[in-house]
N, C-alpha and C positions, 0 to 999 in steps of 0.2 A: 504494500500500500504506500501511496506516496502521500504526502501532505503541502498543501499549499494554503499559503495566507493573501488575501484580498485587501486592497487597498484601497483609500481614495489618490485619483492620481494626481498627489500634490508632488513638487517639486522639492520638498521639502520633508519626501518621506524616504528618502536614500539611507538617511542611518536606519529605521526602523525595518529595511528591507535587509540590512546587512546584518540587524540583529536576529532577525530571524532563519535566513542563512546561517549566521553560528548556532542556532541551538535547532540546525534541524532540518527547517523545513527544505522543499527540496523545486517547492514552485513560486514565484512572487505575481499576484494578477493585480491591474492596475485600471482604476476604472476609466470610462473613457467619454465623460460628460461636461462637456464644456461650460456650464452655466453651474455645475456645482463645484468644481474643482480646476487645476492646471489642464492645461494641456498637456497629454497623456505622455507624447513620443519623449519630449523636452524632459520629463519624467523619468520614462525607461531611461533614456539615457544617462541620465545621472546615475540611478543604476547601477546601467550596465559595469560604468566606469569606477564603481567603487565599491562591485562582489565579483565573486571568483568562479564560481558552482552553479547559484541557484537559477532556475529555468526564469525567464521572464514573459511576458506578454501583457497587451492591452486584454483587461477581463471586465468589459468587450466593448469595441469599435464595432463601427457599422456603415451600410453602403449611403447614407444620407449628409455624414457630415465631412466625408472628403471624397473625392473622384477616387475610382480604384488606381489609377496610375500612382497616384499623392498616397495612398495605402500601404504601397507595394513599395512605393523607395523609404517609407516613412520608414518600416519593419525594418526592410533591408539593413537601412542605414546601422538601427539599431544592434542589429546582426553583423555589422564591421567591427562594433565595439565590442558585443558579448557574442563572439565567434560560435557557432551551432547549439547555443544553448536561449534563442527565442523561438516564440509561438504566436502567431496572428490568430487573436479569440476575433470572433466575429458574430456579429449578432443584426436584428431586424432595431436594435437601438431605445427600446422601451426608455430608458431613462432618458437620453440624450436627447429622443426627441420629445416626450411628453412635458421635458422643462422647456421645451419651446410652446408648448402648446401647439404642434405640429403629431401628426400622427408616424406612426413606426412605418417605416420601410415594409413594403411589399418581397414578396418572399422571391418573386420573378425577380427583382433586384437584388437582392440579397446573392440568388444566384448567378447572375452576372459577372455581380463585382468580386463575389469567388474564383469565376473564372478567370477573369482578367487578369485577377493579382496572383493564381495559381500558374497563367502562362507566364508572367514578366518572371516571377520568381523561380521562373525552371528556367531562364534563358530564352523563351522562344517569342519568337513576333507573333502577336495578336492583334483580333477586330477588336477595336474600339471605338463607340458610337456614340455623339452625342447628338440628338437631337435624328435630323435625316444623315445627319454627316456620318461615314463611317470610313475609317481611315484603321492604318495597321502599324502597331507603334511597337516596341523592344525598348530596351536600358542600351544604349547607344553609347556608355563606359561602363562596362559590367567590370572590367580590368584594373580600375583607377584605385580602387582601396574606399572608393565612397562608399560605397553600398559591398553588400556580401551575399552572393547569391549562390556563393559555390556550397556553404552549408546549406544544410535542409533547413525549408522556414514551415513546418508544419501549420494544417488551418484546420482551428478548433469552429464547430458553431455551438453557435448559446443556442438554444430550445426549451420551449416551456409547453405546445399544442405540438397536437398530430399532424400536424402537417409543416412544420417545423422540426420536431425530432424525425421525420421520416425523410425529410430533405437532408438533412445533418448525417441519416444511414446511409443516403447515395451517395454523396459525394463528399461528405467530412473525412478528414485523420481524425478526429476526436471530436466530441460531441460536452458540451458544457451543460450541468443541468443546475439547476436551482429548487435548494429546498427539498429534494427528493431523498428524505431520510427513511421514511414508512415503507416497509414491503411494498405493499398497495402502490405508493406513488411511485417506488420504483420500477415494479411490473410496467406501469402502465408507460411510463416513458422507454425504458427497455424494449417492449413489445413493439411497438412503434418505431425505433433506430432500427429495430430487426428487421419489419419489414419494408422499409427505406432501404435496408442494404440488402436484403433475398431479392427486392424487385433491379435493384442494381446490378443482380452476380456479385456483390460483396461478401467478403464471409465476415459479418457482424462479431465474432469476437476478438479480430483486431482492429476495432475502433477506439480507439483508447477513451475510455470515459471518468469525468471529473463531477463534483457532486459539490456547487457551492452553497455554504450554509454558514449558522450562527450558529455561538457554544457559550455554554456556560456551564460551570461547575455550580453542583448544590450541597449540599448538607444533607447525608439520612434526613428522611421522616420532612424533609423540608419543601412545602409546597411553592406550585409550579405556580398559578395564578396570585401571582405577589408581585409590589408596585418591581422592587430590583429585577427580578426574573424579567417583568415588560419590559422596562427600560432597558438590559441586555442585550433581547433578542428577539423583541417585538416588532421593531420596524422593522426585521427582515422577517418574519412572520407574516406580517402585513405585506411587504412588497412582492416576497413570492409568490403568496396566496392568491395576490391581486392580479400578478401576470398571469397563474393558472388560471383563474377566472375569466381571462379577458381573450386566453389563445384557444378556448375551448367554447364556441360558436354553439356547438350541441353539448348541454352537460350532462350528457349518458355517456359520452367519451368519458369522463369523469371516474377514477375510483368509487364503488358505489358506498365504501366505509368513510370518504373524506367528499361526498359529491355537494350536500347542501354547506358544510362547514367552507367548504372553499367557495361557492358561489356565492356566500354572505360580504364576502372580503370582494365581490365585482362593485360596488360604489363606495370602497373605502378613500379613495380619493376624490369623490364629488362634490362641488359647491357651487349647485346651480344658484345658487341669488348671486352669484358674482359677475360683471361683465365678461362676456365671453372672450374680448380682447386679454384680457388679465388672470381669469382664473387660474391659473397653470399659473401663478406666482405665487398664488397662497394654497392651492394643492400640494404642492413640491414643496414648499418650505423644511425645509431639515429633513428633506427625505435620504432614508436611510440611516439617520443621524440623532433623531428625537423621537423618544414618544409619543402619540397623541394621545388626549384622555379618552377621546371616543370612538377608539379602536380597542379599549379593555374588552369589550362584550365579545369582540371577535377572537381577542385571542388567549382562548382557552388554554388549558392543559392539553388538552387532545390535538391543538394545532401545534403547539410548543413542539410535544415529540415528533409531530408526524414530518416539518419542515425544519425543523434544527435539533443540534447536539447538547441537550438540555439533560441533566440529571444528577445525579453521583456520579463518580469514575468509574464505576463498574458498573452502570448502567450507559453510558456513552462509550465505553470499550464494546461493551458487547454491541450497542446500534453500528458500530462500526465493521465488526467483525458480522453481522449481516447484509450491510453493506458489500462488503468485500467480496462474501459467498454471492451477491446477486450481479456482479460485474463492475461492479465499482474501483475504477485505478487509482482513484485522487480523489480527497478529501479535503476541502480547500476551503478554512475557514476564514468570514468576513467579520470583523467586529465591529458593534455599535459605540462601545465604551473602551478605552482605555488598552489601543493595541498592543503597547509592549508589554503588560501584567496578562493580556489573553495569550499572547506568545508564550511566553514566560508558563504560563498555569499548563497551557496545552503539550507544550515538548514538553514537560517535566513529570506533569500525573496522567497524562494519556500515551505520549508517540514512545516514550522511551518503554512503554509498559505491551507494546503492539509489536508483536514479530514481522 
């Protein structure tokens, strides 16, 4: 099992990646939303240039807020400095575009600009269209030391609906899930990469898969519906819940043990009395970042386990090591509160205790 820790992509978070490098972890994801954080590349970069080991990538860019061309040297670049140890995460953008008040990338697109950045990044000339125009473009100094394309730049997609983890089966190296800690929600995203890569001729169990989520240690006997518990692991509670909710059109796709609990969490971001120009600035306020009060009702005990690493240590060992049994490569924890003491807590009473 590997372990990865999730960042906001500040510029400013290079020592806290190096620290978790030394005690361990073995992936660093970097988010990649421009209206909450840095600019992501600017980011890895810093990075790259001041760890030795740990895997990097945007966790996750998406085909809306740069042209694939601008994607594919951004990585690259990044890949001069930390030589075959990045990963291009890639996503439809749910955050990046929701804090514009802009909707997520279409999944036609999504595929695209996979393509694009999968030709430049192997060396080869590709169609590239914008608008009617369509012209055929390559890296024109693949040689110069700018860019790095002679290492493998592996492309991961983010997936949260069936038709998204089934696209992620055809044509992903790795597949990014969110929240999917519960048997149930595992099945159902599994099931679905499976048949994305059987309708491909992929053999589905080398797609490497990563499972992002929140953690918290508990105390025996020490319950889960408590304000600290929320304030840990609740807005990513809420926010996974929320994209499951919103990638799943029919919710009989739905696990039928988590189907109402997770469509409850489909208007946990609404404020219709707000101008429609603006709402999406008090939606998103401290998303991922803060609590709200009236998101308690939603998140339960039963949500806690099903989308994050919530319990004692010996109950978050063993969700893990089910995990593991269900295909799971990386476990790649995102914190609300206080990243170097969840570093810290994580390698020390879980990763070192995990064969």
């Amino acid at each position: 099992m590997d372990f990865g820790f999730v960042f906001f992509g500040s510029v400013q978070v290079y020592p806290d990646v190096a620290f978790a490098e030394r005690r361990g972890f073995t992936h660093a994801w970097l988010y990649d939303s421009q209206m909450l954080a840095s600019d992501v590349y600017a980011a890895l970069a810093l990075c790259a240039v001041n760890t030795k080991k740990i895997f990097l990538g945007p966790g996750v860019t998406n085909p809306s807020s740069r042209i694939a061309p601008m994607t594919a040297c951004a990585i690259a670049s990044i890949n001069a400095l930390a030589p075959g140890r990045v990963i291009l995460g890639i996503g439809t953008g749910n955050t990046a575009r929701r804090t514009l008040g802009m909707p997520a990338a279409r999944l036609s697109q999504l595929r695209e600009h996979i393509e694009v950045c999968r030709g430049l990044l192997s060396g080869k000339t590709v169609p590239y269209q914008e608008g009617e125009r369509r012209r055929m473009i390559r890296f024109l100094n693949p040689k110069s030391g700018a860019i790095n394309i002679k290492d493998k730049i592996p492309i991961y997609v983010a997936a949260s609906g069936p038709k998204s983890l089934e696209l992620a089966g055809e044509i992903a190296d790795g597949v990014i899930l969110f929240g999917a800690v519960s048997p149930s929600l595992i099945d159902f995203c599994m099931n679905h990469v499976r048949a994305g890569a059987e309708r491909a001729g992929r053999n589905p169990k080398k797609i490497y898969t990563l499972c992002m989520t929140a953690f918290h240690l508990t105390r025996p006997g020490e319950k889960l519906e408590t304000q600290t518990v929320r304030k840990a692991v609740g807005p990513f509670v809420t926010s996974s819940s929320n994209i499951y909710a919103f990638s799943c059109p029919n919710p009989e796709d739905l696990p039928a043990d988590l189907r109402a609990d997770i469509m409850a969490f489909k208007d946990a971001y609404r404020v219709p009395d707000e101008p429609i120009e603006t709402r999406h600035l008090k939606m998103y306020s401290e998303y991922l970042q803060g609590f709200k009060k009236e998101h308690a009702p939603l998140v339960t005990e039963k949500m806690i386990r099903a989308t994050t690493l919530t319990g004692t240590r010996d109950e978050v060992i063993e969700a893990i090591e089910t995990m593991r049994k269900a295909g799971i490569h990386q476990v790649a924890i995102q914190p609300v509160l206080d990243p170097r003491g969840t570093i810290e807590t994580f390698s020390k009473e879980i990763m070192r205790r995990i064969q």
